[in-house]
N, C-alpha and C positions, 0 to 999 in steps of 0.2 A: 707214478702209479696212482690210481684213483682208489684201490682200495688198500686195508695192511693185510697180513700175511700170517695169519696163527697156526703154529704146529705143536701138536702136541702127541699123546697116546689115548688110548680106551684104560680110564680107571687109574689112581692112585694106589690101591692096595690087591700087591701083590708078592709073596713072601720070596720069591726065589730075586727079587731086587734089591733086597738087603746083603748090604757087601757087596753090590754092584754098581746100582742108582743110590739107595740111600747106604749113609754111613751106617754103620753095624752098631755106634752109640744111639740115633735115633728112637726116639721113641715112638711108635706106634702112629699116636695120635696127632702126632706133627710132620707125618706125612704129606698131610695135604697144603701145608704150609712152605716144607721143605718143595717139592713136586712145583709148586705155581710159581716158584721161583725160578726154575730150571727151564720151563718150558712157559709158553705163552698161551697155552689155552689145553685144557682135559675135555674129553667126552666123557660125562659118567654114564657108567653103563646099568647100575645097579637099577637104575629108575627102569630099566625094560621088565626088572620082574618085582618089583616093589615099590610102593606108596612111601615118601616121607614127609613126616612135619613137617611146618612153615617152622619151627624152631631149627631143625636140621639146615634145611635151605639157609635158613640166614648165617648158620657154623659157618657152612662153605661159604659164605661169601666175606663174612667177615674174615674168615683166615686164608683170603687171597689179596692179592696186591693192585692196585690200581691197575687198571688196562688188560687185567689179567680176564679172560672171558671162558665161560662153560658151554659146551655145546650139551645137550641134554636127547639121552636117547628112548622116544618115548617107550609108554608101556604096549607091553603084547598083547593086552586085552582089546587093543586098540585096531589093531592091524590083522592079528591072526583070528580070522574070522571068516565065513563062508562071503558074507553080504557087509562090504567095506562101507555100505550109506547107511546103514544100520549104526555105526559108530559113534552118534553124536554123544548120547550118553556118555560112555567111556572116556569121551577124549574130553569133555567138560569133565568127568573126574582127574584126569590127570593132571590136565592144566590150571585148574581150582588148589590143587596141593600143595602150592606154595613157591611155583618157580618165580611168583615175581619177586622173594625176597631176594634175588640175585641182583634185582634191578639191574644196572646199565653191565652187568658182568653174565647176564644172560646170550649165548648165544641162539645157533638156530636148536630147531629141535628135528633131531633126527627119527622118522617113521618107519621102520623097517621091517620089509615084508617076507615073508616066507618064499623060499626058491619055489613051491607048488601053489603059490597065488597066480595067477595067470592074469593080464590083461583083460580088461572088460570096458568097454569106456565109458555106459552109462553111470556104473557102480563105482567106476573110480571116480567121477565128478563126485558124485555123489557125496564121498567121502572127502575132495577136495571141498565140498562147500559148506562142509564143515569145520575146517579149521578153522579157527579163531583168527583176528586179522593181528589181535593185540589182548592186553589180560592189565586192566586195571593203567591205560592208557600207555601200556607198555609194550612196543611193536613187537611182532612176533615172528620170526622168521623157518621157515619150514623148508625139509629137505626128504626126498622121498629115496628109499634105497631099496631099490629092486633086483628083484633075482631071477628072473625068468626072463627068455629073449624074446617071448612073447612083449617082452615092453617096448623092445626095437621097430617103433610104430610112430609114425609123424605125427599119428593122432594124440598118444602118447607125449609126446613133447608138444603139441599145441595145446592140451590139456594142462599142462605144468607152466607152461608159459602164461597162461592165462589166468592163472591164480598166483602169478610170482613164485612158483615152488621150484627149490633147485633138484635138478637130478645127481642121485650121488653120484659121481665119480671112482666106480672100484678098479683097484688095480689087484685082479684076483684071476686065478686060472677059470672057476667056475661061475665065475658070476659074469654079465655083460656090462662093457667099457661103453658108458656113454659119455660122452663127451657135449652135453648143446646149453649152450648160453640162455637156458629156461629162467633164470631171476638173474636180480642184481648183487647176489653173490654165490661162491662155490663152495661146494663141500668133495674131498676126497677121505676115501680110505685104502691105506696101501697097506696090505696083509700078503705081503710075499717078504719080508725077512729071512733073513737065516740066519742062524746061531752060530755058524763057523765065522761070521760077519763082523766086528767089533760093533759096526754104527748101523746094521742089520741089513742095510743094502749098500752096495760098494761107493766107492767115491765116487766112481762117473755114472752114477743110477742117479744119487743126489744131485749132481750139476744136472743133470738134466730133467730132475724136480725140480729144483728150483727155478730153472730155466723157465717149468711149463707154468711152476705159479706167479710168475711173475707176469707172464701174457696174463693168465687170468684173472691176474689181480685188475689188468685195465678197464674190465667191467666192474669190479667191486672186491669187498672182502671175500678172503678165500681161507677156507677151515679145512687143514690137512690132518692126519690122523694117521697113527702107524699101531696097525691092531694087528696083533697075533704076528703069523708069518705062514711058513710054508709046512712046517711044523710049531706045535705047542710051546716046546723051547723057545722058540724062534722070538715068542714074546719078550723075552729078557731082554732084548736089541731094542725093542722100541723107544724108551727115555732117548738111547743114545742117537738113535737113528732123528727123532724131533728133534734133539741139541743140533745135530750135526745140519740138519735143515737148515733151523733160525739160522748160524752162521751165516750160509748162502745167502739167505735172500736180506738177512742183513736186519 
């Protein structure tokens, strides 16, 4: 395979995984310790609605383990907005806040759009010619998650293509399944869990994740993600459902 394979959930703190994912002695704060252990890479979610220190950034990175990598999901200021080329401001404040204290544990960052953004393609360049390529000679890698099937548009994927930016991959009743080799790595999120579930999607759902991330790892790294489900419960499955991934694909 040409690239690895990280799976993980959206967020470390969440209370109804205690006595489930974490031990019920754990302490709070060692969450994110215990958590990078178990799994291979977290999207934090928090950064979609908050700013934090470069002191914070460097916590999480010191209290993760080598190889251990963050996808970072950026902020809403950025994205939800009438006029996307408009954003350079915004997105130089988010990326200035201190993600490079992750250094080499940085992954991509994920941009996501509101399901009533609609396709435009001057405006989305626009906005694509503002991302950063890198931040303090530290490569930066971008992942665009669209909701609208207004996106299902070649011009749409030659635009993405052309700035290396991946298309998410959702595996969701409402949102659109794109699937096109737009950069040299992948990003999915699979928010169909279920809570009657133990590992939130069945075993032969998993084999054939892992199946599909493995094709896609032969163009690069691939960041899978298991957020929420088909209901809000459904999130408790997720640690078990990434465990149950890593196995697979090894």
């Amino acid at each position: 395979m040409a690239g690895k394979i990280y799976s993980g959930m959206g967020g470390w703190t969440y209370e109804p995984w205690r006595g489930v994912f974490y031990p019920d002695d754990l302490t709070q704060k060692r969450e994110l310790e215990f958590a990078s252990r178990a799994v291979t890479s977290i999207e934090i979610n928090g950064t979609y609605y908050s700013a934090f220190k470069p002191d914070t950034w460097k916590k999480w990175h010191d209290e993760t383990p080598d190889g251990f990598v963050f996808a970072v999901k950026a902020s809403r200021y950025c994205t939800n907005r009438r006029q996307l080329a408009a954003a350079a401001d915004s997105i130089e404040r988010f990326i200035t806040q201190g993600l490079d204290e992750l250094g080499d544990k940085l992954g991509p960052i994920n941009w996501q759009f509101m399901a009533g953004k609609k396709f435009d393609a001057e405006d989305f360049e626009g906005f694509l010619k503002a991302l950063p390529k890198k931040i303090k000679k530290l490569p930066l890698r971008h992942a665009l998650e669209v909701r609208s099937d207004t996106f299902i548009d070649k011009k749409f994927f030659a635009l993405a293509k052309r700035y290396n930016a991946a298309i998410v991959y959702a595996d969701d009743a409402d949102f659109p399944e794109i699937d096109e080799p737009t950069a040299d790595f992948t990003y999915a999120r699979l928010m169909r869990s279920k809570e009657n579930i133990k590992t939130g999607y069945s075993p032969a759902d998993l084999d054939t994740w892992a199946k599909r991330a493995k094709a896609w790892a032969k163009r690069g790294d691939v960041f899978m993600y298991f957020i929420s489900g088909e209901t809000e419960d459904a999130k408790l499955r997720a640690p078990a459902a990434a465990q149950a991934l890593i196995k697979r694909v090894g």
